[in-house]
PANU-97453 format. One line per 2 residues: number of its first residue (from 1); for each residue x negated, y negated, z negated of C-alpha. Coordinates in steps of 0.1 Angstrom, whole numbers. Each point is the difference from the previous one (the first is absolute). Example, Ala and Ser with C-alpha at 12.3 -4.5 7.8 and 13.67 -1.06 7.14 Angstrom:
REM PANU-97453
1> -123:45:-78 ~ -14:-34:7
This chain:
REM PANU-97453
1> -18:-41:2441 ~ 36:-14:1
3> 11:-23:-28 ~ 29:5:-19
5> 27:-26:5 ~ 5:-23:-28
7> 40:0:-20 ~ 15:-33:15
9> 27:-16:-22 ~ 19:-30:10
11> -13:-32:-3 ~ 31:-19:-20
13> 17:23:-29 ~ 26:-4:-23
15> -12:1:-33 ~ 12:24:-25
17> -8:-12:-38 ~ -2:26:-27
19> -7:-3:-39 ~ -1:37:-5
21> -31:5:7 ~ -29:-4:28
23> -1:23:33 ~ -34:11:16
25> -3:11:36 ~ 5:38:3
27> 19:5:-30 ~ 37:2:-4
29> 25:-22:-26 ~ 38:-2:-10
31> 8:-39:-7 ~ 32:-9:-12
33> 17:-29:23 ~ 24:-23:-22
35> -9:-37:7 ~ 18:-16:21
37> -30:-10:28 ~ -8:41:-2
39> 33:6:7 ~ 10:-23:29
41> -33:21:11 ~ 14:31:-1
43> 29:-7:20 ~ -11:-24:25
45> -32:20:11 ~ 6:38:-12
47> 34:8:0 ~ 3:-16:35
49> -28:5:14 ~ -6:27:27
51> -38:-8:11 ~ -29:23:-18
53> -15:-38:-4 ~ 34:-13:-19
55> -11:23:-27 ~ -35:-16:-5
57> 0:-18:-34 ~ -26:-23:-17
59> -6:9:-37 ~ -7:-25:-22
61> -13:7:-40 ~ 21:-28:-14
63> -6:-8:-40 ~ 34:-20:-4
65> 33:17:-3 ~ 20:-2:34
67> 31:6:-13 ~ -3:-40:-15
69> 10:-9:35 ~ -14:-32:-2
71> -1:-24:27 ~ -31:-10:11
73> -18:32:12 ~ -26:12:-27
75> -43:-5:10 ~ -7:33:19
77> -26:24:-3 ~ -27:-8:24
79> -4:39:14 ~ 27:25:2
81> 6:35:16 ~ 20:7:29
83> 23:31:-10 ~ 26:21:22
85> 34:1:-14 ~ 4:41:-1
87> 33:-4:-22 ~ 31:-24:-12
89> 24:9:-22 ~ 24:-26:-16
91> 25:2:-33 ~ 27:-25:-4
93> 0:9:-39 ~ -5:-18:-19
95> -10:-27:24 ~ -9:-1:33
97> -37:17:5 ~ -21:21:21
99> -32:25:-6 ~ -22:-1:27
101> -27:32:7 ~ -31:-21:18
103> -30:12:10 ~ -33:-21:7
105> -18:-8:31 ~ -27:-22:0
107> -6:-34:-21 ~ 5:-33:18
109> -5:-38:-5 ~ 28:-25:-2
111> -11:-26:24 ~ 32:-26:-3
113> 36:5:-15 ~ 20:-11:29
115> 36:7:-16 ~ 12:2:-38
117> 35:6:2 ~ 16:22:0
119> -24:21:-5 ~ -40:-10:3
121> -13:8:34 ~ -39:-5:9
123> -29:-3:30 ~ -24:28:-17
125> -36:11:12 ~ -7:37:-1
127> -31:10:-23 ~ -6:35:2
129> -6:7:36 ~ -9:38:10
131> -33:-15:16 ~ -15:-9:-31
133> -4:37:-7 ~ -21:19:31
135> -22:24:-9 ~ -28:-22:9
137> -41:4:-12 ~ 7:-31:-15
139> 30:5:-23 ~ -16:35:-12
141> -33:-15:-12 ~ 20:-28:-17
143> 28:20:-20 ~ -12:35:2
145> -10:-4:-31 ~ 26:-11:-15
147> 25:17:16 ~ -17:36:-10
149> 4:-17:-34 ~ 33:-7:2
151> 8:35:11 ~ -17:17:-22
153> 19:-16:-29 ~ 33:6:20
155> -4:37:9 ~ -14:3:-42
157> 36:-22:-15 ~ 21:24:23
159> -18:35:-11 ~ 4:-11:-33
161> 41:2:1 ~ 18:32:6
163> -3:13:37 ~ 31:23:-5
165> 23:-30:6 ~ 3:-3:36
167> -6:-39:1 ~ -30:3:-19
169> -11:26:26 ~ 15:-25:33
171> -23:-29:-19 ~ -30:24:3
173> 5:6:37 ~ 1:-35:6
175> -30:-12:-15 ~ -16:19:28
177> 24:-5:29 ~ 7:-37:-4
179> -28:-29:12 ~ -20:-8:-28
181> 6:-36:3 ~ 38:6:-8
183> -7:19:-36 ~ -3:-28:-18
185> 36:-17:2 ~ 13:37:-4
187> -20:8:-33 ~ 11:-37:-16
189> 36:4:11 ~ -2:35:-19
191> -27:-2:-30 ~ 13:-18:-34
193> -2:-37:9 ~ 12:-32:-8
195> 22:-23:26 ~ -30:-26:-7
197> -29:21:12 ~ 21:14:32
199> 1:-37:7 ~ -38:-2:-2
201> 1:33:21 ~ 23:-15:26
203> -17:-33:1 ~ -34:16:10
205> -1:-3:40 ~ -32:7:-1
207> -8:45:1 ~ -32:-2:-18
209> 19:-24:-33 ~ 30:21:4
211> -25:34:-5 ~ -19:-16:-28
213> 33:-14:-19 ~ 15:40:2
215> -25:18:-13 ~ 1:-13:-35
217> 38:6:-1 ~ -11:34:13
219> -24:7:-31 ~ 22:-14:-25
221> 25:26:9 ~ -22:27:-3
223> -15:-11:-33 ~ 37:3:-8
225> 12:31:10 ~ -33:17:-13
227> 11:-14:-33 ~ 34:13:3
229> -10:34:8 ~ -29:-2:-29
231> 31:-3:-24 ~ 23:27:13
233> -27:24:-4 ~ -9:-8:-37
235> 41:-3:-9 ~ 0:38:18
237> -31:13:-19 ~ 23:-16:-36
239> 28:20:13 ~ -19:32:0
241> -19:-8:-28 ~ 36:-6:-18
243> 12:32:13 ~ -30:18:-12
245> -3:-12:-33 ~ 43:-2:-9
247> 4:29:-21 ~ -30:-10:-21
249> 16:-30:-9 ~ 34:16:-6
251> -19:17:-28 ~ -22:-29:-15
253> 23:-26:2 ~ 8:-24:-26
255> 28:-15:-11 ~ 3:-35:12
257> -18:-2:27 ~ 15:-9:32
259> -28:5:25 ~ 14:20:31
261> 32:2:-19 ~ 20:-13:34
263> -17:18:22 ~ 9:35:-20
265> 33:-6:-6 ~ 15:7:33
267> -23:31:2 ~ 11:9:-36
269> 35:-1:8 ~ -4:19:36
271> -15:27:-22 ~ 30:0:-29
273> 31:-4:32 ~ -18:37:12
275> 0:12:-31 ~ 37:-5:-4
277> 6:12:32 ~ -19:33:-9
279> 16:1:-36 ~ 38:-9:16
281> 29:26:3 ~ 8:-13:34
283> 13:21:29 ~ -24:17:24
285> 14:-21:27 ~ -5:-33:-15
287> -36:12:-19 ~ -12:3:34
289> 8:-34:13 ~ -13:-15:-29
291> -33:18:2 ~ -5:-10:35
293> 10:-37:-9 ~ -25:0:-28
295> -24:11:23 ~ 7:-26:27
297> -1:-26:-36 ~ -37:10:-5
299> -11:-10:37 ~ 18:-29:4
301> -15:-37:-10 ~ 16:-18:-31
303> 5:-29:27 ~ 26:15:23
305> 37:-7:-10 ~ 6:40:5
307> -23:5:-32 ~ 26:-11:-19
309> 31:10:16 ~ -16:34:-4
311> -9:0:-37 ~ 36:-12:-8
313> 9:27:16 ~ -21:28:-18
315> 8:-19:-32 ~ 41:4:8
317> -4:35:12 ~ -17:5:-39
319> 21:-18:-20 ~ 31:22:14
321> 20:23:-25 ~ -7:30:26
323> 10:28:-26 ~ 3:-24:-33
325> 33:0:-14 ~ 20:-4:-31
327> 20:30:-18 ~ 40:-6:0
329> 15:-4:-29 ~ 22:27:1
331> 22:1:-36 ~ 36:-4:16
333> 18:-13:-33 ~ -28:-25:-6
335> 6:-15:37 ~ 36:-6:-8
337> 0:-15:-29 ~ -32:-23:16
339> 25:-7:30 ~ 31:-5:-25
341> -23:-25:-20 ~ -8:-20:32
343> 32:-1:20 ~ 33:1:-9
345> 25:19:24 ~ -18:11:29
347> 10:37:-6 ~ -2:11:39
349> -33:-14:0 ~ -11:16:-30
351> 9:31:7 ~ -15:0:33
353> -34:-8:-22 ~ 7:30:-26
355> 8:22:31 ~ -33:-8:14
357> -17:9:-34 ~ 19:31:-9
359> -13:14:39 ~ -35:-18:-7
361> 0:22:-30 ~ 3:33:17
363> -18:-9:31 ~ -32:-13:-3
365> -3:-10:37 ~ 34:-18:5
367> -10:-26:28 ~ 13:-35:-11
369> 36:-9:15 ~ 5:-36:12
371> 27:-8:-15 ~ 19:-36:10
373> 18:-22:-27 ~ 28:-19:21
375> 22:-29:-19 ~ 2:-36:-3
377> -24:-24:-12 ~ -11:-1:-39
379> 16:36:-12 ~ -34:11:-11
381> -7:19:31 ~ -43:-13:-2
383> 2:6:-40 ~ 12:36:5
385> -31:9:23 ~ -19:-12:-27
387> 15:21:-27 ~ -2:31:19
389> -37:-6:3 ~ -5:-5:-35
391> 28:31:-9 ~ -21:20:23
393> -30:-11:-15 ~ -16:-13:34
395> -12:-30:13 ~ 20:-25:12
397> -7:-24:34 ~ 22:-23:16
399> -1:-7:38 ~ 22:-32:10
401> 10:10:36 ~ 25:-30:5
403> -10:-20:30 ~ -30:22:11
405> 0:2:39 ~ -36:16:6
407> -1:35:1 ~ -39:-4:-10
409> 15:-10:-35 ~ 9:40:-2
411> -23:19:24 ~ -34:-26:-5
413> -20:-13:24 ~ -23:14:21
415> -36:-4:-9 ~ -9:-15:33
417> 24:-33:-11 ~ -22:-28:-17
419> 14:-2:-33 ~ 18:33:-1
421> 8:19:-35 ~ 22:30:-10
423> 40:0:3 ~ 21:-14:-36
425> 6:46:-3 ~ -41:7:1
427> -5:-31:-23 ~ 25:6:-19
429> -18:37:-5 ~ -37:-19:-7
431> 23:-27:-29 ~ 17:29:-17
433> -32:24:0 ~ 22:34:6
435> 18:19:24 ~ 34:3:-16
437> 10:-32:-12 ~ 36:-16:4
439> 3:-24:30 ~ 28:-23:-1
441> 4:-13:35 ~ 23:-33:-9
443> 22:-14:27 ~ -3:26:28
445> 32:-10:12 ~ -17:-35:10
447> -28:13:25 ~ -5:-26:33
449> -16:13:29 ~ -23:-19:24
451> -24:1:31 ~ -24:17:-27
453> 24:31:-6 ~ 24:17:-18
455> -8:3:-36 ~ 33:20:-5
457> -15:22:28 ~ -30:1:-22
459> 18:14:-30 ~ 14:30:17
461> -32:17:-6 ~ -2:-8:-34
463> 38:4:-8 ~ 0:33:14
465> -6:29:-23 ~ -10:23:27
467> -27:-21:17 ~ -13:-23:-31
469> -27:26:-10 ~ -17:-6:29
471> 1:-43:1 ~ -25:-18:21
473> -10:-32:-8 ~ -15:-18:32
475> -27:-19:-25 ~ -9:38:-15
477> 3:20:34 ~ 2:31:-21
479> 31:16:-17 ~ 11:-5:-33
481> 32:23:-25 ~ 25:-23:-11
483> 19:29:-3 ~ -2:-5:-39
485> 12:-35:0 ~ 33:-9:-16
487> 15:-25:25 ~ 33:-21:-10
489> 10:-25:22 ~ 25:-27:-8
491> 27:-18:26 ~ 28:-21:-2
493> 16:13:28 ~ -4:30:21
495> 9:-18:31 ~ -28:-13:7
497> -25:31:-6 ~ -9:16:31
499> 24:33:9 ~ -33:17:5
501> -16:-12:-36 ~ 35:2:-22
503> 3:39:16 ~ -39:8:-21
505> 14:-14:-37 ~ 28:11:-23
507> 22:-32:-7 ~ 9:-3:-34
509> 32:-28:-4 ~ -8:-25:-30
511> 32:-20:-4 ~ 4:-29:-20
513> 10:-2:-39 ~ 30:-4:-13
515> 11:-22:-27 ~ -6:24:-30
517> -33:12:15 ~ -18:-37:3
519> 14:-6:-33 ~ -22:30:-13
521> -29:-10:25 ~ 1:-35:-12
523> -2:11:-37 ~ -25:29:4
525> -21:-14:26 ~ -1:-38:11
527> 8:-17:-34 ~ -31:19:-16
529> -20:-10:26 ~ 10:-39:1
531> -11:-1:-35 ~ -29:14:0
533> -7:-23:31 ~ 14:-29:-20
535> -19:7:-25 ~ 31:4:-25
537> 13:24:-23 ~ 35:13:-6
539> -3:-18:-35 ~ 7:-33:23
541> 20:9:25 ~ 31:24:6
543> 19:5:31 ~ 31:21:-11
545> 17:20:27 ~ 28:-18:5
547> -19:-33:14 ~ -21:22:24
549> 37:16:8 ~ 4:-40:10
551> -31:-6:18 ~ 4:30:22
553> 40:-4:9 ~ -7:-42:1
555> -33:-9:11 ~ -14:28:21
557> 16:21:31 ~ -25:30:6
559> -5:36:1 ~ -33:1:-15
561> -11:-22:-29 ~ -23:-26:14
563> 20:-30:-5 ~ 12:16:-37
565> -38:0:-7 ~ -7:-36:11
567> 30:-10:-22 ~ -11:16:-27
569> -32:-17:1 ~ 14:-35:2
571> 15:5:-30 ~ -34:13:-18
573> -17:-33:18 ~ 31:-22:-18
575> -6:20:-31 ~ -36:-4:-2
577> 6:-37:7 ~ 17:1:-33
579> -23:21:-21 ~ -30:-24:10
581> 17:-29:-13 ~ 10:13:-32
583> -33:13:-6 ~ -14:-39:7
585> 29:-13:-23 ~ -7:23:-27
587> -37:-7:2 ~ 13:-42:-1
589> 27:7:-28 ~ -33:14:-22
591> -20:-25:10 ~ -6:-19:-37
593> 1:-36:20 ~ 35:7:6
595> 25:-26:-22 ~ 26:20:-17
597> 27:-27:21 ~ -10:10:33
599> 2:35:-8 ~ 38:-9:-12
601> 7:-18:27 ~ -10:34:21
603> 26:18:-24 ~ 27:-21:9
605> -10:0:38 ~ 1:34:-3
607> 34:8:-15 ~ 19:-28:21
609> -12:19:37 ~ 21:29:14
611> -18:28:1 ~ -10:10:35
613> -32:13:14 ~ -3:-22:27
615> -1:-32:-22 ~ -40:-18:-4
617> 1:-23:-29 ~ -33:-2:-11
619> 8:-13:-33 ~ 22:33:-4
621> -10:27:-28 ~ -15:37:14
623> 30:22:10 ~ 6:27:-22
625> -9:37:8 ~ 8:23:20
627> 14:-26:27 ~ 31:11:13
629> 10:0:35 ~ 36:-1:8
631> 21:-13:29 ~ -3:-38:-8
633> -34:7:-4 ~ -4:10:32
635> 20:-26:18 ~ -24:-21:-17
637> -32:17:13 ~ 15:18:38
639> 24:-26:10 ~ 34:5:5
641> 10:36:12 ~ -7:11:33
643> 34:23:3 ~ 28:-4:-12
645> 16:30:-28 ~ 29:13:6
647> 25:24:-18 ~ 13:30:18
649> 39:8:-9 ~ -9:34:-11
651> -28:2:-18 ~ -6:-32:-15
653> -40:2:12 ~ -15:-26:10
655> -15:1:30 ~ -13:-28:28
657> 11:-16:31 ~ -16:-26:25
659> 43:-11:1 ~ 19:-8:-28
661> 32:14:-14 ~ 19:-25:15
663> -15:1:31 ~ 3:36:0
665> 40:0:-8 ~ 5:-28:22
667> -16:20:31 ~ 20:34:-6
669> 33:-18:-9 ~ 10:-2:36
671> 1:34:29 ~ -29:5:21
673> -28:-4:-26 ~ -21:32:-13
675> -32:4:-16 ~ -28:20:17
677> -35:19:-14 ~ -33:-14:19
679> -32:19:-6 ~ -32:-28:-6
681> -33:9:-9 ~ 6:-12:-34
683> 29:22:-6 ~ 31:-9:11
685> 24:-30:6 ~ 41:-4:5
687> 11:-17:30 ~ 33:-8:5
689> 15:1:38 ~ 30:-25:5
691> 21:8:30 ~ 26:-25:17
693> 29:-4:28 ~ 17:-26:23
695> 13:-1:33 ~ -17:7:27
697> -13:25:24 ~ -11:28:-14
699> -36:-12:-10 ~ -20:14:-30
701> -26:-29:-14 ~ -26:14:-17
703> -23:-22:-21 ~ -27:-1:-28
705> -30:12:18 ~ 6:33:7
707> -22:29:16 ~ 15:25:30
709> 8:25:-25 ~ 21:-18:-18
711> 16:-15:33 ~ 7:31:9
713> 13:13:-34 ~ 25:-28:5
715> 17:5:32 ~ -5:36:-12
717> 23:-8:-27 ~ 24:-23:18
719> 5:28:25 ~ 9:29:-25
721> 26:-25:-15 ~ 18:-4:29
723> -1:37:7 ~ 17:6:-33
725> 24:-34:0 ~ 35:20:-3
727> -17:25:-23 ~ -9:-26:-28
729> 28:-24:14 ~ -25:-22:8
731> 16:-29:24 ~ -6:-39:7
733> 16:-30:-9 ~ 27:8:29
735> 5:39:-14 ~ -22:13:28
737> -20:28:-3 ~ -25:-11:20
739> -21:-15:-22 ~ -19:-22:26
741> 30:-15:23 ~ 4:-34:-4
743> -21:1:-31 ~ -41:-10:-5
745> -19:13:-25 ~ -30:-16:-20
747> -21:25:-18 ~ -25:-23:-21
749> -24:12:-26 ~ -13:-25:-23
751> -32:-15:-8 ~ -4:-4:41
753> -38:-15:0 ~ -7:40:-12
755> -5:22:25 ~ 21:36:-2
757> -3:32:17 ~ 0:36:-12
759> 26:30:4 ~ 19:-2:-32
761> 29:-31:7 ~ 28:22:18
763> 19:10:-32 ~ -3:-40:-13
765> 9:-11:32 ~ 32:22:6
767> 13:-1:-30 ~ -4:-40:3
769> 22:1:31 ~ 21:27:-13
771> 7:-26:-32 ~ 7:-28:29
773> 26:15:21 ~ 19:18:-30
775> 3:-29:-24 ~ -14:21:-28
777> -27:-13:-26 ~ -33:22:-4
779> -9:4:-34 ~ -23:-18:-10
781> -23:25:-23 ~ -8:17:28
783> -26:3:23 ~ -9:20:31
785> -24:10:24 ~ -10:28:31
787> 9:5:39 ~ 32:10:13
789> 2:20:34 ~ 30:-3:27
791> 19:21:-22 ~ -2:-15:-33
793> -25:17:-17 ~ -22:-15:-26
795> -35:9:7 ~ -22:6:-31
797> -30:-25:-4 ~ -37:16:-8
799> -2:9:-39 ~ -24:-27:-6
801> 17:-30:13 ~ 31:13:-15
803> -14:2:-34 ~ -12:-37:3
805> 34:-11:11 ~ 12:22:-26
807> -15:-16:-30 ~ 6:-37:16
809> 37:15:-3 ~ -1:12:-33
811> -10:-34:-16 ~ 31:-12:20
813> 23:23:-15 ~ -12:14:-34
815> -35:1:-4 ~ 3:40:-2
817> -14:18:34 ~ 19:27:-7
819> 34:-14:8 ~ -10:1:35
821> -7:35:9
């Protein structure tokens, strides 16, 4: 019979030295490679190496860290394995490393390091040699024994684990197929053991010590996994026994005791989320999804993360006002006088509300409108969505929308996202608890859009009174009415709402106040409110009209009443500043260890300071009561005014101005000077337009950071003039009537670092260079604004912008808005 060839490695390997564990021949190891011996290697023997011999290792267990990179070369392992290099993959993150996939060969003897740098290379002697294993007479009689022992123990640890796994079932077929002399280093390199006793394992050259040191690891393992099945069967049989014996102890227990108590709770509350989904007046639609989810709940594990994205889910699809809603309060005179109580002027708004009630009342079924309140900053426009809710008798929620550039903040997220929850419309639904509420949706006019959608897009569904009774929420994945919502949206400016979105609401203009009206505001409203925030009483402070009259035309420019409010509250602060220290004087003045002198000598203090609000002598008496606030009184607490007053020469009003008087003669005392109407989201501003010639080429200068439009508006103007020269005898400085020969213009529009476009400057602008080229003054109550075509006409501008301009010009003039019209 032929013998089998013995495995021949090369006499002198490089040595590979690992920390990570040991390797056994047969068996199969990833080693990190980081050190910089391992490394050099790597490089030097595997990467460029083409020679099946090049990828020949020597393993060696070493106990010492090599990533130390010492010097000297650490003491060696007597007996290593010789592995095969099946794998190398490197990483330059974080540093430099490899991972190396080695599989074992044989063990060997290092006979003499003959090289240490720069990496460890060795003269080794082979150990295992494939003649050491013949099936010989002699080898049977001496290990038979104890290699029918050894497999008897193998083949009983493998039958004991699950044979459905296919490497359990591969292991099986080995344990036959492979040479029983081999089984050893396989079982150690697989069974539970330490790096210490695969040492001992590796270090026995002998087969008859290595057979004897195995089987003990062998047993131990066994002993263990007997255990470990002995207490999975009794933890199943207290399962069942649980099970069995739960309903009795629903009906015996006591109070107090905890035993189980954990273990029933999640049951309990399975039990209870089916009962509401039995008991809930949900669609047919969404009761089937949630019965098939709860079903899905009851098989699943507590430990998988989809246990609990499901419950969420039943719990939202519970807690949702399906059919619960909240009767209108339908009693039309009551609603007014609620609306009059809370807002003053408003009446378009109003009576937008009282027309929904008075239809409301003879329809039960009226789907909610979406109605859109448009108008500058701090009119009330969020406030008024709040009243209607509480006129309606509804519930009120507020969805800030400004900056919101995820369409998942309206539609959800879908349930297969990590971390995904309902849109702000379906939460909004769970917060409110019914299906009819009022939803304010603040700011639509400041929507972003990203690479994660359209959230405008989003809203189209919900906007839209013919599609909204049928929303989809991605998180929900069934349909849901919102046809029953109230939705008011707010905006300061429609440009920016999407054509798309703006064509699904009903705008609703909310233009600013006028004098008289944040007079009555201040008075009905914010005053009463400062003090009750102030914690003061009208007993101690009084605010006659005529000083807010001041702080409205002097320290605030607005067309809501933000800033009024914030005023208003400084003066409560200085006020309450006041009213403390009196209270501390008076409670010093009754103090009986006060000497009768001192208190004089506060007396005299007292009557020999002015009287100002703003003064802080501590020795000073308590002011008296009410405290009076007038206009040195509130120089003393605002600062000097902000704006100037000014007197108009009809009326006698006063009204305010960024310019003064004299500054205002002193600009229309000369030709080619007119005043000008410029819509701002606060309102409404004046802007003068100067206009200039000289010599030159026939140039027209235009400055003061202007847009196209108005560009255009001006040679627009400039063109028409010329047209209509002889008509207006209308001629240069050498009686021309060509306006532009041998004459420049400069157009300039002050305030230049502001930028200025629109289509309202034409009128302005010609009658500016109409005042130029004729000599003639215009006057200088008068202000203008709108287009003018080719032929002359004055194109109207859009009723809301007018009106803002409107009421800036009405302060200008007389205070009345009426004189305008």
């Amino acid at each position: 019979m032929s013998s089998v060839s013995p495995i021949q490695i090369p006499s002198r390997l490089p040595l590979l030295l690992t920390h990570e564990g040991v390797l056994l021949p047969g068996s199969t190891m990833r080693t990190s490679v980081d050190s910089a011996r391992n490394l050099q290697l790597v490089r030097s023997r595997l990467l460029k190496g083409t020679s099946l011999q090049s990828t020949i290792l020597g393993v060696i267990p070493n106990t010492p860290d090599p990533a130390s990179d010492a010097q000297d070369l650490p003491p060696l392992h007597r007996i290593g394995t010789a592995a095969l290099a099946v794998q190398v993959v490197g990483s330059n993150w974080p540093k430099p490393h490899y991972t190396l996939l080695i599989t074992g060969l044989c063990r060997f003897q290092i006979v003499q390091v003959v090289k240490e740098k720069p990496y460890p290379v060795a003269d080794v002697e082979q150990l295992d040699r494939l003649e050491e294993f013949p099936n010989t007479c002699k080898t049977r009689e001496e290990l038979g024994e104890l290699s029918e022992e050894f497999y008897k123990y193998a083949v009983q640890l493998v039958e004991m684990l699950d044979m459905s796994v296919p490497a359990v079932a591969k292991l099986r077929r080995l344990l036959d197929s492979l040479p029983r002399e081999a089984l050893p280093d396989i079982l150690t390199s697989i069974i539970r053991t330490s790096n210490k006793e695969k040492l001992q394992i590796l270090d026995a050259v002998s087969l008859e010590e290595r057979f004897k040191m195995t089987i003990p690891l062998l047993v131990r393992q066994i002993e263990g996994l007997k255990l470990l099945q002995k207490t999975r069967k009794h933890k199943q049989d207290d399962d069942k026994r649980v099970i069995a014996i739960r309903p009795i102890r629903r009906i015996t227990h006591i109070p107090g005791t905890l035993e189980d108590e954990d273990e029933d709770e999640d049951n309990d509350d399975i039990v209870m989320l089916e009962k509401k989904i039995r008991t809930s007046s949900m669609p047919e639609q969404a009761h089937k999804v949630c019965v098939k989810e709860i079903k899905r709940l009851k098989k699943m594990p507590q430990s998988m993360p989809e246990y609990a994205l499901t419950r969420n889910y039943l719990e939202l699809m519970v807690e949702l006002p399906w059919n619960k809603s909240t009767t209108d309060r339908l009693d039309i005179r009551a609603a007014r006088i609620l609306l009059d109580n809370d807002h003053y002027a408003m009446e378009k708004l109003k009576k937008r509300v009282l027309e929904y009630l008075a239809v409301r009342q003879l329809k039960n079924n009226l789907k909610g409108p979406i109605l859109c309140f448009v108008g500058p900053p701090g009119v009330g426009k969020t406030s008024v969505g709040r009243s209607v809710a509480k006129t309606l008798g509804r519930e009120f929620h507020r969805i800030a929308l400004g900056g919101v550039c995820d369409q998942s903040d309206i539609r959800g997220h879908r349930r297969t996202y990590v971390g995904s929850m309902p849109g702000r419309i379906i939460n909004g639904l769970k917060t409110v608890g019914v299906n009819n509420p009022v939803f304010l949706l603040d700011e639509v006019d400041k929507l972003g859009k990203s690479l994660q959608g359209d959230p405008a897009a989003a809203l189209l569904e919900v906007l839209d009174p013919e599609q909204n009774h049928n929303f989809t929420d991605h998180y929900l994945n069934v349909a849901f009415d919102l046809s029953q919502v109230l939705f008011i949206a707010t905006a300061n400016t429609t440009a920016t709402i999407p054509p798309a979105l703006l064509d699904r609401m009903e705008i609703i203009q909310v233009p600013g106040y006028t004098q008289e009206e944040k007079i009555e505001i201040a008075h009905r409203h914010l005053i009463p409110k400062q003090l009750e925030q102030h914690g003061l009483t009208p007993q101690q402070i009084q605010i006659p009209q005529v000083t807010t009259l001041d702080i409205i035309t002097r320290y605030t420019r607005e067309a809501g009443v933000r800033s009024l409010d914030r005023k208003l509250g400084a003066i409560c602060r200085a006020v309450a500043v006041k009213v403390a220290e009196g209270q501390h004087r008076e409670a010093k003045l009754d103090r009986p260890d006060v000497t009768e002198g001192e208190g004089c000598r506060e007396h005299v203090l007292e009557d020999a300071k002015p009287e100002s609000i703003g003064d802080t002598d501590d020795l000073a008496l308590p002011p008296e009561m009410p405290i009076l606030i007038d206009f040195h009184a509130l120089k003393d607490i605002l600062g000097p005014p902000m704006y100037e007053m000014e007197v108009s020469g009809t009326g006698g009003d006063p009204v305010t101005s960024n310019t003064s008087s004299l500054q205002v003669s002193e600009r229309l005392s000369q030709p080619g000077v007119a005043i000008g109407l410029a819509w701002t989201p606060l309102g409404g501003e004046i802007m003068f337009v100067e206009a200039s010639r000289m010599d030159g080429e026939g140039q027209l200068t235009l400055t003061g950071q202007l847009g196209n439009v108005m560009k255009e508006s001006a040679h627009l103007a400039i063109s028409w003039l010329r047209s209509n020269a002889k008509k207006y005898h209308l001629t240069t400085a050498s009686g021309s009537f060509d306006l532009l020969e041998n004459t420049d213009i400069h157009l300039h529009f002050p305030a230049g670092a502001v930028t200025k476009d629109g289509p309202s400057a034409g009128v302005t602008i010609a009658t500016c260079l109409a005042s130029l080229f004729s000599g003639r003054l215009v006057r200088s109550d008068v202000a203008m604004t709108g287009e003018i075509t080719l032929r002359g006409l004055v194109l109207p501008e859009p009723l809301h912008l007018r009106r803002q301009q409107w009421l800036t010009l009405a302060v200008l003039l007389k205070g009345d808005e009426q004189v305008l019209y």
